[in-house]
C-alpha positions as CSV (number, residue, x, y, z in Angstrom):
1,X,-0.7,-22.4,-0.3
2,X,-4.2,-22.5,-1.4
3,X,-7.2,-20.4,-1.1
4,X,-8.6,-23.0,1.1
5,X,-5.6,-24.5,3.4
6,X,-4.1,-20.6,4.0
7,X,-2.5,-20.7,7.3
8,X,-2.7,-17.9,9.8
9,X,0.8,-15.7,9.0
10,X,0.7,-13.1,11.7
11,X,1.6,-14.3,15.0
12,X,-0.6,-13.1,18.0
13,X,2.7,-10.6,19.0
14,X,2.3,-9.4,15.4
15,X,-1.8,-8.9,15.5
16,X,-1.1,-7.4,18.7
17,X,1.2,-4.7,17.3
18,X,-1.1,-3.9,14.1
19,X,-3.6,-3.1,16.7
20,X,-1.7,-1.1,18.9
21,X,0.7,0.7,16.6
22,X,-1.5,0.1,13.1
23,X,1.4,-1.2,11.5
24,X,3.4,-4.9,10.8
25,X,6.2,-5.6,9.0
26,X,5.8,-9.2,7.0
27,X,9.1,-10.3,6.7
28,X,9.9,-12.2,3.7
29,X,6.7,-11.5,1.9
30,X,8.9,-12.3,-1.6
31,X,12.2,-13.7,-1.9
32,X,15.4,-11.8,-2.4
33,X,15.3,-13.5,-6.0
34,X,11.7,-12.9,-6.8
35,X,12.5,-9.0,-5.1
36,X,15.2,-8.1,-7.3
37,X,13.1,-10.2,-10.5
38,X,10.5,-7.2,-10.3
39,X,12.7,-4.5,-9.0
40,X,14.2,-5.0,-12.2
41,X,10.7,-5.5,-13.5
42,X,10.0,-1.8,-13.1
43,X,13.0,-0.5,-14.0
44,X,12.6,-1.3,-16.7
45,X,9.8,1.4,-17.3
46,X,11.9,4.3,-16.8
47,X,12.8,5.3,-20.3
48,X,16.6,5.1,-20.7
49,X,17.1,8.5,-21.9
50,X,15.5,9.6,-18.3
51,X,13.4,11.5,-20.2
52,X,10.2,10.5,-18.2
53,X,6.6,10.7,-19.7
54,X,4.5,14.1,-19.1
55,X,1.8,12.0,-16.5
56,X,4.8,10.4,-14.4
57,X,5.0,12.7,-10.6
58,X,8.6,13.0,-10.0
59,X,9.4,15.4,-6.5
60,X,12.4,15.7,-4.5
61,X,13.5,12.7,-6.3
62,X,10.5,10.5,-5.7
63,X,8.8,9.2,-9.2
64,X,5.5,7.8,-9.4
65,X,5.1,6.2,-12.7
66,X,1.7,6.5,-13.9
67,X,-0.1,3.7,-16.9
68,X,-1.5,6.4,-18.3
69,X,-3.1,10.0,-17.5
70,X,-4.7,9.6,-14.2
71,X,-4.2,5.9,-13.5
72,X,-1.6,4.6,-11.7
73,X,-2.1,0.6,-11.4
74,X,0.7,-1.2,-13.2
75,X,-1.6,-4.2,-13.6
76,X,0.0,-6.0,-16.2
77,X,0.8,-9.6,-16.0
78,X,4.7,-8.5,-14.9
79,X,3.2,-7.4,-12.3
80,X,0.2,-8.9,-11.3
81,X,1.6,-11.8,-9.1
82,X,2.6,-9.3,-6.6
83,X,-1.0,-8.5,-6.1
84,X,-2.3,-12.3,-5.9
85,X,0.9,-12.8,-3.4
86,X,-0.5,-15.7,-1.1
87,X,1.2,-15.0,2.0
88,X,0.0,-11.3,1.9
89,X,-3.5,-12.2,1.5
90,X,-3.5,-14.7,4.1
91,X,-2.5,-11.4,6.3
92,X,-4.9,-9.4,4.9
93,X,-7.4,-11.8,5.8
94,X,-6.2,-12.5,9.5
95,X,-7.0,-8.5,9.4
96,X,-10.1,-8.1,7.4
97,X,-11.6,-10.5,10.1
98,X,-13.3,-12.3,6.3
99,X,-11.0,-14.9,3.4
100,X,-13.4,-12.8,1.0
101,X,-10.9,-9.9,-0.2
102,X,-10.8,-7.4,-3.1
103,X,-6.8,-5.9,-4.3
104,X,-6.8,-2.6,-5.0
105,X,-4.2,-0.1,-5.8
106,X,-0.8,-1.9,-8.1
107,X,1.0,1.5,-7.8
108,X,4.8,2.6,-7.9
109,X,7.1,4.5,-6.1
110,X,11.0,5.0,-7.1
111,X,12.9,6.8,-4.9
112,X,16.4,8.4,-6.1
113,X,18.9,10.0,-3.5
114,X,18.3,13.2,-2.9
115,X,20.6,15.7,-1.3
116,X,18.5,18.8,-0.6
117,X,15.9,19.8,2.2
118,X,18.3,18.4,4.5
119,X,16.0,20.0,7.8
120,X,13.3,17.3,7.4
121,X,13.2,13.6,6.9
122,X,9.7,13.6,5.0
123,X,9.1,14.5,1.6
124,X,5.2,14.3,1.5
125,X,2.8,15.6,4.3
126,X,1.8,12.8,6.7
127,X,-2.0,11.8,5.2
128,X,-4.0,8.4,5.2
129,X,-5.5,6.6,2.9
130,X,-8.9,5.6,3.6
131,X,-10.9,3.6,1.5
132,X,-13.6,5.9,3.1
133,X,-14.7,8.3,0.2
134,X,-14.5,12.1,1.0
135,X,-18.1,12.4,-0.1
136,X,-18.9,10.8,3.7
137,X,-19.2,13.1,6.2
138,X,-17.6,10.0,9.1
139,X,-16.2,7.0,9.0
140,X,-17.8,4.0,10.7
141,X,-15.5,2.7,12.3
142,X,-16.7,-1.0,11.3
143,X,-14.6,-4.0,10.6
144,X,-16.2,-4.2,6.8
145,X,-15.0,-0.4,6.5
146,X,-11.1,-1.1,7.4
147,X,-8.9,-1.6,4.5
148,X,-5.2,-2.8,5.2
149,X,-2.2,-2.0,2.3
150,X,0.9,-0.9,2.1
151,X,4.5,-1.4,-0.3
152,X,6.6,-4.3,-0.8
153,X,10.5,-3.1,-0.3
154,X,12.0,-4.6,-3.6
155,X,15.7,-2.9,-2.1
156,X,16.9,-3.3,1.1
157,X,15.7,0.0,3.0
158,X,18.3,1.0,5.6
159,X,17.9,3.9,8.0
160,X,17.5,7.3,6.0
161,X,17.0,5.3,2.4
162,X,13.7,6.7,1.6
163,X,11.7,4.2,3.8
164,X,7.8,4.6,4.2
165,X,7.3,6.7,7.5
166,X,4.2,6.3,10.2
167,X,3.0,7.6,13.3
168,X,2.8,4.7,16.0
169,X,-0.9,4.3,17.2
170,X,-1.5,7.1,14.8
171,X,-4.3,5.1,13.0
172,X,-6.1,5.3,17.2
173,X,-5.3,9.1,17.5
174,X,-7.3,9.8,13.9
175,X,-10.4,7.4,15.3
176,X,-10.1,9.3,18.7
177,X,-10.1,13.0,17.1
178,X,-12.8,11.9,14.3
179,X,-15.1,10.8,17.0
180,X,-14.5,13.5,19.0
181,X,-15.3,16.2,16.9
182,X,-18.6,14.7,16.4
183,X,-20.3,15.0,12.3
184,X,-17.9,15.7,9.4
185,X,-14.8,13.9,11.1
186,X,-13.9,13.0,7.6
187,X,-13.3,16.3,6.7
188,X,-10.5,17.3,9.5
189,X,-7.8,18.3,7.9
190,X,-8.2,18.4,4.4
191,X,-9.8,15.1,4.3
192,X,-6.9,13.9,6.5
193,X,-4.1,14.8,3.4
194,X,-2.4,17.0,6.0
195,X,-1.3,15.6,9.1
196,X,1.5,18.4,10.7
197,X,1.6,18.1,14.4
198,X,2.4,13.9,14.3
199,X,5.6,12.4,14.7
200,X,6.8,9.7,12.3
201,X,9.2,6.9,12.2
202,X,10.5,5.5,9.7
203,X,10.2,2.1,8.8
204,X,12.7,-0.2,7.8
205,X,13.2,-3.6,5.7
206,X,15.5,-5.9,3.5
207,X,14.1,-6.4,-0.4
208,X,11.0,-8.9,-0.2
209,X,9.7,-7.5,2.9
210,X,5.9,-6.4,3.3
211,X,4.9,-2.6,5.4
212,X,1.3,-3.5,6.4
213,X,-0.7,-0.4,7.8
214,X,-4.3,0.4,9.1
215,X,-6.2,2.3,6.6
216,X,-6.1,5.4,9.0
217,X,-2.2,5.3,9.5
218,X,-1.2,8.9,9.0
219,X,2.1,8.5,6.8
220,X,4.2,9.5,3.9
221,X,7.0,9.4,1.6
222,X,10.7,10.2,3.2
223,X,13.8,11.4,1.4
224,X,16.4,9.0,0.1
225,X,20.0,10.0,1.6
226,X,21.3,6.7,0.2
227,X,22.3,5.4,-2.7
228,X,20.3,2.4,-3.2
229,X,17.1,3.9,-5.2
230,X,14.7,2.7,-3.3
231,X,11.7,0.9,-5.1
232,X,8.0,-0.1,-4.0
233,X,5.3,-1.2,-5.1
234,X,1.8,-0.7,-3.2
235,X,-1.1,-3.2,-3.0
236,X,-4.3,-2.7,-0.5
237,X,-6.7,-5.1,0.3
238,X,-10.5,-5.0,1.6
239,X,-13.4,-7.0,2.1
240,X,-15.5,-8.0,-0.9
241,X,-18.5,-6.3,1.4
242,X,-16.5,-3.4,1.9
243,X,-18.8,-0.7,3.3
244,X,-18.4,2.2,0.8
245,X,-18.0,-0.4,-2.5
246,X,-14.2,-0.8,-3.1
247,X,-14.8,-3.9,-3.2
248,X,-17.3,-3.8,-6.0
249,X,-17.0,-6.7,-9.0
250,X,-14.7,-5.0,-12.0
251,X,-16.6,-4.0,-15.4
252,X,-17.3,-7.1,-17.5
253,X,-14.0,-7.3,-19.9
254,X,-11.3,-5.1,-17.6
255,X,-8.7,-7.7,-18.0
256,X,-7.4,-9.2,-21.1
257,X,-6.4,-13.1,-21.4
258,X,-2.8,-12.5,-20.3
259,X,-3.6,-10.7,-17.6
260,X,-6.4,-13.3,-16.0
261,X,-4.2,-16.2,-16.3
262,X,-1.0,-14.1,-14.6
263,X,-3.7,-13.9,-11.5
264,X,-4.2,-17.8,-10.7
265,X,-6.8,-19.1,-9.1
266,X,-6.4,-17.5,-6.1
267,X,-5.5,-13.7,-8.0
268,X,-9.1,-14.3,-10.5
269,X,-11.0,-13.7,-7.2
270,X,-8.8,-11.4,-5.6
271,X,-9.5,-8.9,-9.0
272,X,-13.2,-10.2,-8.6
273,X,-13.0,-11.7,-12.2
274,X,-14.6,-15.1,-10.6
275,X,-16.8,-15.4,-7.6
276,X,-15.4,-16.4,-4.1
């Protein structure tokens, strides 16, 4: 697949859903062989000895690796194919209403088993993830504001294994109570980082498979009863005229030689290294 003979991915039952529920799966996003490839691909950064670097998060048996204090995109050329993945930003596009997209994010979650707090299925408050900046007082509400994103499963991610959870049609009941309260709906609840009277559902996925949200789906991180560790890895898209500049053009050198020619054609515009 090319930039400019991408074929539409999402079916109408699946753009239907994403607008009703603010969510899709996108089945089959990678290969099982490619999955495991970069499952292994990150496990590779926990130190053998467990002993895990000061600026890593690790919580009820979640770790978030970090690249270094304060950043957490793992955008090295290992990696960087998962962020130039064709078939995901031929989906993004169907979404973003545009074929003129910015990648953000190259996070990483590992998820152990984890046997305590046995009373609730989450382990992180419900919250979203707006690509709206908490300096604005509303959202818009526009097409160029929306940003789409989400984790590939690199494991398979059966019932209770630490799966991403959401709030069907939550991403409608944020817009709905935003508007509602009239200026400052950005600010509701802690800038929307704490989202306690929603109900969630997790979802579920075999390793290569693709959860797609709205940028206002409340969700969060689950507990891991299994013992599969789970792994993800998180990539968001928007538009390269993205309303509050997320899709602004990188700092002239940001990526090295290795890491430009690990993007492709297709990843070099993506990272906004070459013009659309």
């Amino acid at each position: 697949m090319t930039i400019t003979d991408a074929r539409p991915v999402l079916s109408t039952s699946d753009l239907e859903q994403f607008d009703e529920l603010g969510y899709v799966v996108v089945k089959g996003a990678l290969s099982r062989a490619e999955a495991e490839h970069y499952r292994q691909q990150i496990l590779s950064l926990v130190p053998p000895t467990l002993e895990l670097p000061a600026t890593w998060g690790s919580h009820d048996g979640r770790i978030k690796p970090m690249y270094s204090a304060g950043n957490h995109t793992f955008d090295t050329p290992d990696l960087i194919p998962l962020m130039a993945n064709p078939t995901l930003y031929a989906a993004a596009s169907q979404l973003l209403g545009s074929p003129k997209l910015r990648v953000l994010d190259g996070s990483i979650g590992i998820t152990l088993r984890n046997d305590a707090h046995r009373d609730t299925a989450l382990s992180q408050t419900l919250h979203i993830d707006a690509s709206v900046p908490n300096t604005a007082d509303d959202f818009t509400f526009e097409p160029a504001e929306l940003q789409v994103g989400g984790c590939y499963y690199l494991t398979d991610v059966e019932p209770g294994g630490g799966g991403i959870h959401v709030v069907p049609g939550g991403h409608r009941r944020v817009a709905e109570e935003a508007k509602a309260h009239g200026p400052g709906g950005r600010h509701l609840r802690e800038n929307w980082k704490r989202i306690e009277d929603m109900e969630s559902i997790e979802i579920t996925g075999e390793a290569g498979d693709f959860a797609l949200l709205h940028h206002l789906m409340p969700h969060g991180a689950s507990h891991n009863r299994n013992p599969t560790t789970r792994v993800a890895y998180f990539v968001r898209w928007v538009r390269e005229d993205q309303t509050w500049g997320a899709g602004a053009k990188p700092a002239p050198g940001a990526y090295n030689t290795h890491q430009t020619e690990a993007m492709g054609e297709l990843g070099r515009k993506l990272f906004g290294v070459d013009d659309w």
